[in-house]
C-alpha positions, 0 to 999 in steps of 0.5 A, spaced: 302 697 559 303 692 564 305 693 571 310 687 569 312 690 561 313 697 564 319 694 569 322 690 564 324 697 559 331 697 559 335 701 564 333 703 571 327 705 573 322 707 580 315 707 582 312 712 584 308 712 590 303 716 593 302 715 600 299 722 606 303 719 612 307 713 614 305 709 620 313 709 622 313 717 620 307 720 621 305 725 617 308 726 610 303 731 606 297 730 609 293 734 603 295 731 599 293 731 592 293 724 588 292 727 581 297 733 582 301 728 585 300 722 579 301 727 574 308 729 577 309 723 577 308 721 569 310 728 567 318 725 570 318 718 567 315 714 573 315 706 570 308 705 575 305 708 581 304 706 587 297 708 591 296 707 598 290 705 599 289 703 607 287 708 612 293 707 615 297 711 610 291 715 610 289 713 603 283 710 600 280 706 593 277 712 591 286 715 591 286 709 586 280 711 583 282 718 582 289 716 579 287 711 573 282 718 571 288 722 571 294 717 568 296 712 563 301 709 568 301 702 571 297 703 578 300 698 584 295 697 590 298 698 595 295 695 602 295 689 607 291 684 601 289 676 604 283 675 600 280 675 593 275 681 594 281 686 596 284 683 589 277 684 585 277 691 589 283 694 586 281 691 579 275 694 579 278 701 582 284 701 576 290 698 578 294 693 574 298 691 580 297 688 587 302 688 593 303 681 596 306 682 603 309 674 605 310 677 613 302 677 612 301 671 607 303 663 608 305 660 602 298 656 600 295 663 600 299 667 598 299 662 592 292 663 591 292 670 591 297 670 586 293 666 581 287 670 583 290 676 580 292 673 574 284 671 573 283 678 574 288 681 569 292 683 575 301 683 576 303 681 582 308 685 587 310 679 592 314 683 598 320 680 602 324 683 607 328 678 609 332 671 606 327 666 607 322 671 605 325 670 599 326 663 597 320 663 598 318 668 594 322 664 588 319 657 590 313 661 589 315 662 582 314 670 583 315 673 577 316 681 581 318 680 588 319 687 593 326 687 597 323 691 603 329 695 607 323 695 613 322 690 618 314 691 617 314 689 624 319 694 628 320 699 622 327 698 622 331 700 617 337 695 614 340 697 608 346 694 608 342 687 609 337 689 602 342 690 598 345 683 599 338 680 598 337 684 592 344 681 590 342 674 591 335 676 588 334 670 582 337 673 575 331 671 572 326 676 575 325 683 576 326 685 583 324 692 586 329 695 591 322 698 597 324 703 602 330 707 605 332 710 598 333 718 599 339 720 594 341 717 586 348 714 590 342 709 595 339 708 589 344 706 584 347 702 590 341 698 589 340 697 582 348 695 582 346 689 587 340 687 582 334 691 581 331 692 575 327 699 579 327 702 586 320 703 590 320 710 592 315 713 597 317 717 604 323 722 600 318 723 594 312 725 599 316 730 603 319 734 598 316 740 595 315 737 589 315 730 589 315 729 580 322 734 580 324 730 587 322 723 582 327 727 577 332 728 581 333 721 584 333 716 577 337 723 572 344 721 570 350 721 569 352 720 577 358 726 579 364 722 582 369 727 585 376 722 585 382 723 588 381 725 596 386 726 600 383 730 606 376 730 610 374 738 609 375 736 601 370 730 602 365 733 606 366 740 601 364 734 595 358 731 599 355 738 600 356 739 592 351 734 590 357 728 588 354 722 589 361 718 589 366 719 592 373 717 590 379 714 594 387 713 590 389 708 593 395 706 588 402 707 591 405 711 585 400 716 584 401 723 587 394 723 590 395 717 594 391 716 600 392 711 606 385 709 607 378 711 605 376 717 609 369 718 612 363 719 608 355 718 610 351 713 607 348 718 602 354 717 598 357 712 594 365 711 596 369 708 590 376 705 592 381 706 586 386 701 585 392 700 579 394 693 579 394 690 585 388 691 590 386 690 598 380 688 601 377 696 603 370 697 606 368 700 600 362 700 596 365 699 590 372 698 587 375 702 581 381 697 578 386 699 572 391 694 569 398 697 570 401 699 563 409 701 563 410 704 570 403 707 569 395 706 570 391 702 564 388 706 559 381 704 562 378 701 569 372 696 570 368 698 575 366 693 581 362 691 586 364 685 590 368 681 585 362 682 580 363 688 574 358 692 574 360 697 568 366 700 564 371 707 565 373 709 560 378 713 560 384 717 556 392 714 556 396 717 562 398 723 561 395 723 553 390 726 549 385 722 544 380 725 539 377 719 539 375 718 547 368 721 545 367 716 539 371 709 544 365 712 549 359 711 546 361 705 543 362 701 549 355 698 552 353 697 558 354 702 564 359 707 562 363 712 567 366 717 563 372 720 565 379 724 562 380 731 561 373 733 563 372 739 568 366 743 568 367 747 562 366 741 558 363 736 562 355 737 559 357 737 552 360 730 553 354 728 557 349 730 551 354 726 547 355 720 550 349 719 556 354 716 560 352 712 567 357 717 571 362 721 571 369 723 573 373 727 574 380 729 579 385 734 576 380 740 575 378 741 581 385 741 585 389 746 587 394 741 587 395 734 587 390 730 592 389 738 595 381 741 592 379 747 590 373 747 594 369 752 588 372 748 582 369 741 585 362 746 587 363 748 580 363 740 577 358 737 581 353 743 578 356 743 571 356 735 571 348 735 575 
C-alpha cells in the first residue's frame, strides 16, 4: 500500500518513527534494533513507518533497507533531502515516502523535488512549521503536509501554535500532526484540530517497547473523569491514566464548580455546560440543551465552536435499555457516558467502541467529592 492510501484509512492513525537519537535530546536508544523496531511497529497497527536516515539521528540507508526486508508498511525517509539523487536513493532502499522540509527547501525546488517523487513512485511528506510554511504548502499543491510543533531552528516546542495550524490546515489534504506528542489526550488534541495521523518519535524510542508504547497512544476509548471539584481529585484522575478531565460548570448541578482547576498539558480539560455557556480556557466544550429544569438527554462535543463528536448519554436521572443500541447507531466520534462504572464499562466498550468515555457518579464519595480508589478503579477498567 501507499504511503498516501495508508493515511486516508478511516479513523486516526500514527507513523511510527525509528530514530537512535535526536539532535534536541541526545541519545534515545543508541542500539537500537531497526527490524525489532519496524516489526513492533507493524504488530500494533503503524499506518507507515518512518526511518531516519541521517547520521544525525545516528541512522542510515542501510536502516531503511533493513526495515523494507522486514515489513510490508509504507516506508518514510526521513532526512534533509534537496536534490534528486537522495530521492532515487530512498527509492532504491525501499521507501514510498520522502520528508520535504520547506525551512530547507524554496519553493522552485521543493517543486521540483515533489515531481521528482512522482517520476520515482514516491509519496511526498511537505513539512511546515509555521503559517507561511503552510500556505505555501498549500500553493504547492502538497497532497500530505507535516505540521511540525519544533522549530527546526532552536528546537523549541509550541504545541499550542500547532494546533492551531493543524486547525486551519485545508480540509482536502491529509495533514500529520509531528513532534511533542507523548500521551493519547495530546494526541486526540491534534486529531480534533484536523489531523487525519500524528508522527511519533521521541516517546516511541524511550519507551521499554516502543510497539506496546504505539499501542498505548492511538488505543480507545479516552477515560474521562467528570465532575471535579477539587485539585487532590484532579491530580488523583491524572495519576490514574484519565485523559480527560471534567469540570461542571452548570449552575444547578450539585457538582458545580466555579472554575476549571488546574491539570497539566497531558491531559485534556472539558468544560461542561447545560444551556447557557462562557468563555473558559478550555480545550473543549461539553454542552447539554436545558430540558424541564434539567440537562438534555445528549451533549455535542466542541472545540472552539466547531463540533468534533456527539455525548451520548441517559435521560436525567432515568434509565434506558436501548442507550447501548442509540450509541452505536450514532456516527462519528462518540462519547459514551450514563450509568457506566467499572464493573460494566468493558462490556460497553466491546459493544459500542466508543471514541471515549464518562463517567461521574461512580467514582464519588458524594457529589463533587472522589473516591480516590473508584476513580483508579474506572481508569484501569475503562483503559
Amino acid at each position: 500500500m501507499r504511503f498516501r492510501e495508508a493515511l486516508e484509512a478511516p479513523g486516526f492513525g500514527a507513523i511510527a518513527e525509528f530514530k537512535r537519537r535526536s539532535p534536541s535530546a541526545g541519545d534515545l536508544r543508541p542500539a537500537g534494533d531497526v527490524v525489532e523496531v519496524a516489526r513492533g511497529y507493524e504488530r500494533e497497527g503503524a499506518r507507515a513507518m518512518s526511518v531516519l536516515v541521517d547520521e544525525a539521528f545516528a541512522g542510515s540507508w542501510d536502516d531503511l533497507r533493513a526495515a523494507r526486508a522486514a515489513v510490508t508498511l509504507p516506508l518514510l525517509a526521513k532526512g534533509f533531502f534537496s536534490t534528486s539523487d537522495q530521492l532515487r536513493t530512498a527509492r532504491e532502499a525501499g521507501a514510498d515516502a520522502a520528508l520535504l522540509i520547506l525551512r530547507d527547501l524554496d519553493d522552485r525546488l521543493c517543486l521540483e523535488l515533489m515531481r521528482e517523487a512522482e517520476k520515482l513512485g514516491l509519496d511526498t511528506l511537505v513539512e511546515a512549521h509555521d503559517a507561511g510554511e503552510l500556505d505555501r504548502a498549500t500553493v504547492l499543491g502538497a497532497s500530505v503536509i507535516g505540521v511540525n510543533a519544533r522549530d527546526l531552528s532552536t528546537f523549541t516546542i509550541d504545541r499550542s501554535a500547532q494546533l492551531e495550524l493543524l486547525a486551519r490546515s485545508p480540509r482536502d489534504r491529509i495533514v500529520v500532526a509531528e513532534s511533542a506528542i507523548a500521551t493519547r489526550a495530546q494526541g486526540a488534541a491534534a486529531e480534533l484540530a484536523g489531523a487525519k495521523a500524528m508522527l511519533v518519535g521521541s516517546t516511541l524510542m524511550r519507551a521499554a517497547d516502543p510497539g506496546e508504547k504505539l499501542r498505548e497512544l492511538t488505543s480507545r476509548p479516552l477515560v474521562k473523569v467528570c465532575g471535579l471539584t477539587r485539585q487532590e481529585d484532579v491530580d488523583v484522575a491524572v495519576e490514574a491514566g484519565a485523559d480527560l478531565v471534567g469540570f461542571i460548570l452548570a449552575e444547578e448541578s450539585p457538582r458545580r464548580t466555579e472554575a476549571l482547576l488546574d491539570a497539566p498539558e497531558t491531559v485534556l480539560r472539558v468544560a461542561v455546560f447545560v444551556g447557557e455557556e462562557h468563555e473558559t480556557d478550555a480545550d473543549l466544550v461539553q454542552l447539554y440543551g436545558r430540558e424541564d429544569g434539567h440537562r438534555s438527554r445528549d451533549a455535542v462535543l466542541r472545540r472552539g465552536s466547531e463540533q468534533v463528536g456527539t455525548v451520548v448519554d441517559l435521560p436525567w436521572l432515568e434509565d434506558d435499555p436501548t442507550h447501548l443500541e442509540r450509541a452505536h447507531a450514532r456516527a462519528g466520534r462518540v462519547m459514551l457516558a450514563g450509568g457506566l462504572d467499572a464493573s460494566n464499562v468493558r462490556a460497553a466498550v466491546e459493544a459500542i467502541r466508543p471514541w471515549a468515555v464518562d463517567s461521574a457518579r461512580s467514582t464519588e464519595l458524594a457529589p463533587g467529592i472522589k473516591d480516590h480508589d473508584a476513580v483508579r478503579a474506572w481508569v484501569s477498567a475503562s483503559r
